[in-house]
C-alpha positions as CSV (number, residue, x, y, z in Angstrom):
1,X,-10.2,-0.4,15.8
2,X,-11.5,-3.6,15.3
3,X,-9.3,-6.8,13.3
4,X,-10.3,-6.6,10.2
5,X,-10.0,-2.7,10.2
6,X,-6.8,-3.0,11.3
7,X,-5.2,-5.5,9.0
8,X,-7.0,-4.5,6.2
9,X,-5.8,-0.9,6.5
10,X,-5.1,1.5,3.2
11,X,-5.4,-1.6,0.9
12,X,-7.1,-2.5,-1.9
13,X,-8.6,-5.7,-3.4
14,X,-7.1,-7.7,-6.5
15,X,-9.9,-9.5,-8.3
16,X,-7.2,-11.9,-9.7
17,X,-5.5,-12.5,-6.8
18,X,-9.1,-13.0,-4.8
19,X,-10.1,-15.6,-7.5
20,X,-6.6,-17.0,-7.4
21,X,-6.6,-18.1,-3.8
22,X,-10.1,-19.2,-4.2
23,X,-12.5,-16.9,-3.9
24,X,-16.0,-17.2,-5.9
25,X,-17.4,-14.3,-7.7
26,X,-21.0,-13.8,-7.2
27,X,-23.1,-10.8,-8.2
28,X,-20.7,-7.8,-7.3
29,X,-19.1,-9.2,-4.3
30,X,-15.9,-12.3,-3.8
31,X,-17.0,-15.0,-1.0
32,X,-14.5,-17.3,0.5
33,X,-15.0,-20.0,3.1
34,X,-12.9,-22.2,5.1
35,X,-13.1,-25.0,7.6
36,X,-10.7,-24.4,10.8
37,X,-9.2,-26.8,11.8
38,X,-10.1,-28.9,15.5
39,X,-13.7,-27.4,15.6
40,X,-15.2,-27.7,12.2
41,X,-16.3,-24.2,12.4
42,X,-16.6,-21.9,9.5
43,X,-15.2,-18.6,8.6
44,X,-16.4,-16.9,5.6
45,X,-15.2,-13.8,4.4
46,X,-17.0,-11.4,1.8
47,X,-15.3,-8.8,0.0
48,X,-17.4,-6.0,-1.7
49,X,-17.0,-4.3,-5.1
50,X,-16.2,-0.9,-3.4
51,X,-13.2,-3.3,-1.4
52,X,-15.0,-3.8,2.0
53,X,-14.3,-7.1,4.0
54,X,-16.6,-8.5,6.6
55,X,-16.3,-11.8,8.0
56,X,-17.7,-14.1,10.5
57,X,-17.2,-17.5,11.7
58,X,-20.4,-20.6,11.7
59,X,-21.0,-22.6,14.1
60,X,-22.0,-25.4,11.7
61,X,-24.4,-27.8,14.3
62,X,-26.1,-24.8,15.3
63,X,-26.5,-23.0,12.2
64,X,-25.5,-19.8,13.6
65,X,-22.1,-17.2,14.2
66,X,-20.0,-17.8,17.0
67,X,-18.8,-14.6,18.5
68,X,-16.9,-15.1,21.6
69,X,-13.5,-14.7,19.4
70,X,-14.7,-11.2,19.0
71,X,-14.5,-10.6,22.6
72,X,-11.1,-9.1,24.1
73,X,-11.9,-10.9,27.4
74,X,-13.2,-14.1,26.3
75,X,-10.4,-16.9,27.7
76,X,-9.7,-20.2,27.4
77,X,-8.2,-22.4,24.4
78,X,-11.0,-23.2,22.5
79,X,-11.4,-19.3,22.1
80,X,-7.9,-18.8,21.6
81,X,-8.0,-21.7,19.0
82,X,-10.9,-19.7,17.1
83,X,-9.4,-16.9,17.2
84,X,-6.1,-17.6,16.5
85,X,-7.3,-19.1,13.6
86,X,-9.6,-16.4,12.2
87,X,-6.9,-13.9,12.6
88,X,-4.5,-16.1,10.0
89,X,-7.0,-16.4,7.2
90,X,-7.8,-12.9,7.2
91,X,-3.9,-11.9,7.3
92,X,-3.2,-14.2,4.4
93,X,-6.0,-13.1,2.6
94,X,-5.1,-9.3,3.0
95,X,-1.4,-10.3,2.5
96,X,-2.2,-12.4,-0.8
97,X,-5.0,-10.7,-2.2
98,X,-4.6,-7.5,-1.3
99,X,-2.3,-4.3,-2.9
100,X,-1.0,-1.2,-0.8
101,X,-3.4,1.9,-0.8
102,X,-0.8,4.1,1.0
103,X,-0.9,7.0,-1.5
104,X,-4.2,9.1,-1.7
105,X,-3.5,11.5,-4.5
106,X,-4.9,11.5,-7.6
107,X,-1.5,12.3,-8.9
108,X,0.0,9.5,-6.8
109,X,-1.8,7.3,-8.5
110,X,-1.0,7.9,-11.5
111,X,2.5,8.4,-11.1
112,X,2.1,4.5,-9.5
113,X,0.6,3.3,-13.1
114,X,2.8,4.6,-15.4
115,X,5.9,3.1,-13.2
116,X,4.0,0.1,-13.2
117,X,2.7,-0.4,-17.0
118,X,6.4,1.4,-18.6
119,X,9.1,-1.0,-16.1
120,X,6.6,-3.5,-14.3
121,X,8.3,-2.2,-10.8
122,X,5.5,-1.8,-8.1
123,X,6.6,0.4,-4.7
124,X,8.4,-1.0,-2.2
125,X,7.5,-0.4,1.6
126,X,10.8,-1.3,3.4
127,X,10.2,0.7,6.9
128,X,7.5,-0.4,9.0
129,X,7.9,2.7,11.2
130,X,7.5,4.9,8.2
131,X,4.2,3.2,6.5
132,X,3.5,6.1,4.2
133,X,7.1,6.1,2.6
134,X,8.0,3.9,-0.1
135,X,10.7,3.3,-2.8
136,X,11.3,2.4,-6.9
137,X,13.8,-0.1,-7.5
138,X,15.4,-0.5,-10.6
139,X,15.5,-4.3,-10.9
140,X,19.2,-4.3,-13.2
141,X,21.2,-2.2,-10.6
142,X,19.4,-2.4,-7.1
143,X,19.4,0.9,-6.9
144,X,16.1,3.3,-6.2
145,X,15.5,5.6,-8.7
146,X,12.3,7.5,-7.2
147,X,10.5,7.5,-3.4
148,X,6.9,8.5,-2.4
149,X,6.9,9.6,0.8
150,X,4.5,11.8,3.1
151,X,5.7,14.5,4.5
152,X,4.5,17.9,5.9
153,X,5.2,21.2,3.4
154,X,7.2,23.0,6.8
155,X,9.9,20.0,6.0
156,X,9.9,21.5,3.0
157,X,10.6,25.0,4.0
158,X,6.9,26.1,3.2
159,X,5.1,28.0,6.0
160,X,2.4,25.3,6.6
161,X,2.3,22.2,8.4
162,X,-0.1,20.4,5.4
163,X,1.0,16.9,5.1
164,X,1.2,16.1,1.2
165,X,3.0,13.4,-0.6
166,X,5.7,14.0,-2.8
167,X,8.4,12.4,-4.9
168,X,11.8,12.1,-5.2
169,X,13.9,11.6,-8.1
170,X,17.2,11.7,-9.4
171,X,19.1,13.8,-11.3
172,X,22.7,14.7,-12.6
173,X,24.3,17.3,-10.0
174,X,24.8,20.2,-12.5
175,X,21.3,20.2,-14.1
176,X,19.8,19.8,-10.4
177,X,21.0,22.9,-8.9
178,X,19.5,24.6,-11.5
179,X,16.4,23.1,-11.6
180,X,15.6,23.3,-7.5
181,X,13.3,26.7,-7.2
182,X,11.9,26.0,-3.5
183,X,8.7,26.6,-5.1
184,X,8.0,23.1,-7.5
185,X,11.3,21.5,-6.9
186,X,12.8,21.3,-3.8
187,X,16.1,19.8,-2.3
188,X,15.9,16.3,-1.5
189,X,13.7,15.5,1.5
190,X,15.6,12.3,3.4
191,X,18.0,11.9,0.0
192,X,21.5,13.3,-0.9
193,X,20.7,16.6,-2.3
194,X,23.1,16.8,-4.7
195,X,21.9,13.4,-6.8
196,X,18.2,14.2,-5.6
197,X,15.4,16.5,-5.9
198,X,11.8,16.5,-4.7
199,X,8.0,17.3,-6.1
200,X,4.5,17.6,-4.5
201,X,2.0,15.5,-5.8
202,X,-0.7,18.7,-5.4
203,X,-0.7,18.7,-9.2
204,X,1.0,22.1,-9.5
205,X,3.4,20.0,-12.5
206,X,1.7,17.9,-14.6
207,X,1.5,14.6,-14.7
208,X,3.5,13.9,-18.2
209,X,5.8,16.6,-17.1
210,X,6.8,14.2,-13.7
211,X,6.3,11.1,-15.8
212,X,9.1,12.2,-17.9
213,X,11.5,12.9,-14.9
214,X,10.5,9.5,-13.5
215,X,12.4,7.9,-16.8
216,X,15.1,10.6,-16.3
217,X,16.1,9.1,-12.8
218,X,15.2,5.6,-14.0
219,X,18.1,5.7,-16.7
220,X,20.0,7.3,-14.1
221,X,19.6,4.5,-11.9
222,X,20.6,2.3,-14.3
223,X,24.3,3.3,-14.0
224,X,26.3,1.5,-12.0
């Protein structure tokens, strides 16, 4: 996998934030250019309206792209300067301008919205060994009051080994015990069971139903 592949990796683009850090809008596609420092060289990036970033760097006497930073083998410091340097705009661009795009799901997704336009909370990613989990926090308490996470359905006690994301949520002990079924609400997975249950974002529930459990465990949350 090349660089930008790799750092640019399940996310997405934020026309604001693009614009922000100074990209320029033309036609359907974001162009950015910067000067690196010690050569006078030239890296522009392009970012596409579907999200896809290419880049390359100008050698500005010739007129053409330089290329050797793009070789694994190339040596010596002037390379290493290059490349060095193109690596850190495009990881503060992805960093800045740039959202998570862990969750596939249709239902993921719109779980992610409604979070985001009812309490202004986006996910947090706090384990970089665990990329596809993420948490809720309520921003009054600290405390989380829903996860996304991947997971296969075996973890779940199904008979297949189907990774699917899913969602966990709070809820008082003496309603969850009778809410789990082991067949649309599960025990916790990776949360106390008796404060947590889970739900697979395969659209088997639907969307206002979850929605309305999200608040639930929100006001939960909100106890201290």
């Amino acid at each position: 996998m090349d660089f930008i592949s790799s750092v640019f990796k399940r996310r997405k683009a934020n026309l604001s934030k693009l614009i922000s850090f100074g990209f320029e809008k033309k036609g359907k596609s974001c162009f950015f250019k910067k000067v690196l420092s010690g050569s006078g060289f030239v890296v522009t990036v392009s970012v596409s309206e579907a999200g896809t970033v290419s880049a390359e760097v100008i050698d500005p006497s010739l007129n053409e792209a330089y290329t050797m930073h793009l070789v694994d083998s190339a040596a010596g410091s002037f390379v290493g300067k290059i490349k060095s340097q193109y690596k850190a705009v495009l990881s503060d661009i992805a960093e800045k301008c740039f959202e998570p795009d862990v969750f596939q799901s249709e239902q993921a997704e719109e779980l992610i919205i409604h979070v985001r336009e009812r309490y202004g909370d986006e996910l947090e990613f706090l384990w970089q060994k665990f990329p596809d989990n993420a948490v809720w926090r309520h921003q009054d308490s600290k405390k989380w009051y829903g996860a996304i996470l991947t997971v296969s359905r075996r973890k779940l006690g199904l008979d297949s080994d189907e990774l699917v994301e899913v969602i966990d949520l709070r809820l008082e002990p003496e309603k969850l015990e009778a809410l789990v079924d082991n067949k649309q609400y599960f025990p916790g997975w990776h949360m106390n069971k008796k404060n947590w249950y889970t739900i697979i974002l395969d659209g088997s529930l639907p969307t206002k139903e979850i929605c309305s459990r999200i608040d639930i465990s929100y006001g939960l949350a909100a106890k201290k």
